[in-house]
VEXTOR-514839 format. One line per 2 residues: their letters; for each residue x, y, z of C-alpha. Coordinates in nm, 3 decimals, decimal comma. Example, Ala and Ser with C-alpha at 12.3 -4.5 7.8 and 13.67 -1.06 7.14 Angstrom:
as> 1,230/-0,450/0,780; 1,367/-0,106/0,714 $
//
This chain:
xx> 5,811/-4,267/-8,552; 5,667/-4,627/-8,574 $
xx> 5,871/-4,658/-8,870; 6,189/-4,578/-8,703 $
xx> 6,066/-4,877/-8,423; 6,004/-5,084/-8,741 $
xx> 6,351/-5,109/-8,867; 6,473/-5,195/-8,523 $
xx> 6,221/-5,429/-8,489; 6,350/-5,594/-8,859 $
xx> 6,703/-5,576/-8,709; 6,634/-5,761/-8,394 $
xx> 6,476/-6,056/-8,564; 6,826/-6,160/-8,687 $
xx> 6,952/-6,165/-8,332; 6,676/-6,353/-8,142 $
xx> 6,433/-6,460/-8,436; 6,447/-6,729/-8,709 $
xx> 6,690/-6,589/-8,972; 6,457/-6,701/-9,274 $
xx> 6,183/-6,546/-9,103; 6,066/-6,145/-9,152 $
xx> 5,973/-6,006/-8,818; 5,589/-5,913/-8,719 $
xx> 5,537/-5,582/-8,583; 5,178/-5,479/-8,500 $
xx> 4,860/-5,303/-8,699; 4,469/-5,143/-8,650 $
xx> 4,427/-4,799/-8,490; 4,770/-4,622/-8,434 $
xx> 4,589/-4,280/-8,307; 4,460/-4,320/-7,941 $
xx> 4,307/-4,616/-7,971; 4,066/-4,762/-7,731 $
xx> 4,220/-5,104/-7,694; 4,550/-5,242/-7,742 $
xx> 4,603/-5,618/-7,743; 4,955/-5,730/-7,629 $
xx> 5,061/-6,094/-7,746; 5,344/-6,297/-7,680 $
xx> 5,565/-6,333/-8,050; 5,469/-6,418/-8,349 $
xx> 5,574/-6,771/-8,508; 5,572/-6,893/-8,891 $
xx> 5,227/-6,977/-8,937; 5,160/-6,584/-8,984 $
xx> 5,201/-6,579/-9,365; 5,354/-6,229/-9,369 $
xx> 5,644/-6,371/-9,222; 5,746/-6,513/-9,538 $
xx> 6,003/-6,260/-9,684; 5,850/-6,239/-10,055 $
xx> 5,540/-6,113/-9,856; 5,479/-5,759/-9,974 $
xx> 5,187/-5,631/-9,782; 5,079/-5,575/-9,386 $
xx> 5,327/-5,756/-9,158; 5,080/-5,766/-8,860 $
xx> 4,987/-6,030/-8,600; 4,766/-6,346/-8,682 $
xx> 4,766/-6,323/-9,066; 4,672/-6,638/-9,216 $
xx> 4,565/-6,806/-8,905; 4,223/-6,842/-8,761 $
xx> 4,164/-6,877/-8,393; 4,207/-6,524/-8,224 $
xx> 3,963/-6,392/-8,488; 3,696/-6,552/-8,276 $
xx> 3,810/-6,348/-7,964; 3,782/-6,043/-8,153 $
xx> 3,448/-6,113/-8,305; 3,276/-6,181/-7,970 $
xx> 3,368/-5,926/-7,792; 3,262/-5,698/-8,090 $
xx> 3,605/-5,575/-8,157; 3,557/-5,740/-8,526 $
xx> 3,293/-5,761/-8,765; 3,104/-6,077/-8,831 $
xx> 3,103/-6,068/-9,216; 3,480/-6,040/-9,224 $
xx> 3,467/-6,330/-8,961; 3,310/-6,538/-9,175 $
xx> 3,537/-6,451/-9,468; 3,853/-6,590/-9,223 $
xx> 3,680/-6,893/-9,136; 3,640/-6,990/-9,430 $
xx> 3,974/-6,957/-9,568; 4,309/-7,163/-9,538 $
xx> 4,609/-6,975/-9,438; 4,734/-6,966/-9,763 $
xx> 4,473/-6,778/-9,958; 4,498/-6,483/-9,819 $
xx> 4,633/-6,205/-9,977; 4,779/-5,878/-9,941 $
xx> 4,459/-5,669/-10,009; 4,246/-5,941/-9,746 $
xx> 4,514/-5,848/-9,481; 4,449/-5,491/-9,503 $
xx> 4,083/-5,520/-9,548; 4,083/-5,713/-9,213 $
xx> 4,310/-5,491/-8,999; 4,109/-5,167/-9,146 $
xx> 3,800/-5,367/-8,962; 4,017/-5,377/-8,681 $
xx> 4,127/-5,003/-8,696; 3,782/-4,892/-8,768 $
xx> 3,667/-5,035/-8,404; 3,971/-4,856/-8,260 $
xx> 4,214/-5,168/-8,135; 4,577/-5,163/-8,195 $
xx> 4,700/-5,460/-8,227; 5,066/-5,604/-8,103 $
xx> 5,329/-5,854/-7,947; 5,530/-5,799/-7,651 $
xx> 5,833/-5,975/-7,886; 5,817/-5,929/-8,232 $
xx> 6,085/-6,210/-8,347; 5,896/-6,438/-8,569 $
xx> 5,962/-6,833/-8,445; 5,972/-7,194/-8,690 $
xx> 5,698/-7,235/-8,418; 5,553/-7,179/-8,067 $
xx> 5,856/-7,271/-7,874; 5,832/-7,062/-7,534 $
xx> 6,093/-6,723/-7,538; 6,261/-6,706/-7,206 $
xx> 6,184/-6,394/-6,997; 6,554/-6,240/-7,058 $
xx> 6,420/-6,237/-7,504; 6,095/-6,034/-7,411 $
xx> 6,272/-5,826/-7,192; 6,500/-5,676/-7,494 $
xx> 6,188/-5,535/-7,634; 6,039/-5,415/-7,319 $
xx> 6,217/-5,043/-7,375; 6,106/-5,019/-7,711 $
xx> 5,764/-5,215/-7,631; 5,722/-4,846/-7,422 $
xx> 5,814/-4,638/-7,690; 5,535/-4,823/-7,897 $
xx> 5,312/-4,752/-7,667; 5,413/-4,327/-7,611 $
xx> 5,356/-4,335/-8,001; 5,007/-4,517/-7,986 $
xx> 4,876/-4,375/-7,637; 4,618/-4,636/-7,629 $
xx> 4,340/-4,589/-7,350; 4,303/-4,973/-7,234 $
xx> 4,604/-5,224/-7,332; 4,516/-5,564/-7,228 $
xx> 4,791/-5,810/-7,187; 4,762/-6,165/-7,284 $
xx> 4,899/-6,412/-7,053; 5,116/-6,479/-6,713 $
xx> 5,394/-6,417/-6,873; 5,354/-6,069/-7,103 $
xx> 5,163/-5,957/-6,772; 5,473/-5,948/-6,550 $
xx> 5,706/-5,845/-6,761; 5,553/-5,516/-6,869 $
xx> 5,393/-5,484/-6,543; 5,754/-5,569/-6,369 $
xx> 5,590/-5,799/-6,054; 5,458/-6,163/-6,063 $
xx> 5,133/-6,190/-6,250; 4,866/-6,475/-6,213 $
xx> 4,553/-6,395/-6,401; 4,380/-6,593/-6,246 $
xx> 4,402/-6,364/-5,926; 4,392/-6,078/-6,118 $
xx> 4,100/-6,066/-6,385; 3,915/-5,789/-6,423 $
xx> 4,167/-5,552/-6,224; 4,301/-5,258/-6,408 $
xx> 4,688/-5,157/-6,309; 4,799/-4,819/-6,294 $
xx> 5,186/-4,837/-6,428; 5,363/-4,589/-6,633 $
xx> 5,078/-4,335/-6,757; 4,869/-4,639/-6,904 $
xx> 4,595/-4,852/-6,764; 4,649/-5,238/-6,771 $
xx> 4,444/-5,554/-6,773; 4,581/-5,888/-6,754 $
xx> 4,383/-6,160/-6,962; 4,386/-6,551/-6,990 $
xx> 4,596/-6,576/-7,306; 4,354/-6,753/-7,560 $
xx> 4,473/-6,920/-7,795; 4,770/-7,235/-7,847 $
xx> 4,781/-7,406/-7,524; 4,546/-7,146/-7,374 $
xx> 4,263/-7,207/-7,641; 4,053/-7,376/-7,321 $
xx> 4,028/-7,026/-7,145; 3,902/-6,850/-7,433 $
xx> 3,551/-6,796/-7,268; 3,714/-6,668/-6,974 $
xx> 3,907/-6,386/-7,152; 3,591/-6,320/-7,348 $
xx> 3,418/-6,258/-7,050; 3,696/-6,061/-6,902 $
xx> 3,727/-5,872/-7,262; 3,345/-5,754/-7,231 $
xx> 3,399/-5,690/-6,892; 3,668/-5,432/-6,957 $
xx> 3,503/-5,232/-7,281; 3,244/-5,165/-7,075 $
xx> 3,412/-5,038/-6,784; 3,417/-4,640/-6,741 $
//
């Protein structure tokens, strides 16, 4: 069934994505996961977005940041931390892909983006492009059935939450909205690289809550 959403996914990145760009879809635990990170969209710098990529076409490939988030809160391993940080974008390959998000699927997180047309860059999407993936965001989700999905940002927040979101006002509170449990988070990284303590925090917060 995630392949059908897949295809749709590759189909829609002609429409509202960069044309020379392969969409980015989402990897790590697809059974029931424990946690399920929801991003904005994914932009060029992901390597797998390049169309003579063969392997994984999951978020954050090639780049380094967000690794950090998922390291401290536990959610990654250290050694294959390490291994990231000390690699340029380029050099990684279609084996180190996998070998990362089987890390992430072994610690049960899903990983995904609200949006998945791939961007030159990290040019904001108005509301109205996130919203065209919002019925088949859901249908990701039914497939998944992760237990906690944390949403990154203002703006993923209120769209799949459907009300104004400031999570600022909101951290740590879990909402109750169609079957799942959600948790708003600072988004981390790009502009918001100055609140990544804060969603750390909030991160450890929510793993440990019953």
């Amino acid at each position: 069934m995630l392949e059908e959403l897949e295809k749709k996914y590759k189909t829609m990145q002609n429409k509202y994505g960069d044309k020379s760009l392969d969409a980015i879809t989402f990897g790590g635990c697809t059974n029931s996961p424990d946690f399920c990170f929801v991003f904005m969209n994914p932009t060029g710098r992901n390597i797998t977005s390049n169309k003579e990529w063969t392997g994984i076409k999951s978020p954050w490939i090639g780049t380094k940041n967000i690794w950090k988030l998922f390291k401290e809160v536990s959610l990654l391993d250290t050694s294959i931390y390490n291994e990231i940080i000390n690699k340029k974008g380029s050099e990684w390959t279609t084996d180190f892909a996998k070998e990362v998000y089987n890390n992430i699927s072994s610690h049960k997180v899903f990983i995904t983006n609200l949006a998945k047309c791939t961007q030159i860059d990290a040019r904001p999407l108005k509301d109205e492009v996130y919203k065209k993936y919002l019925n088949l965001f859901f249908k990701e989700m039914n497939i998944v059935k992760p237990k906690k999905i944390i949403l990154l940002g203002n703006q993923v927040s209120s769209i799949v939450l459907d009300r104004k979101i400031s999570v600022s006002t909101t951290r740590k509170q879990k909402f109750n909205y169609k079957e799942f449990s959600f948790y708003p988070v600072y988004y981390p990284v790009g502009n918001g690289i100055f609140n990544m303590d804060k969603a750390i925090e909030d991160i450890k917060y929510i793993i440990n809550e019953e």
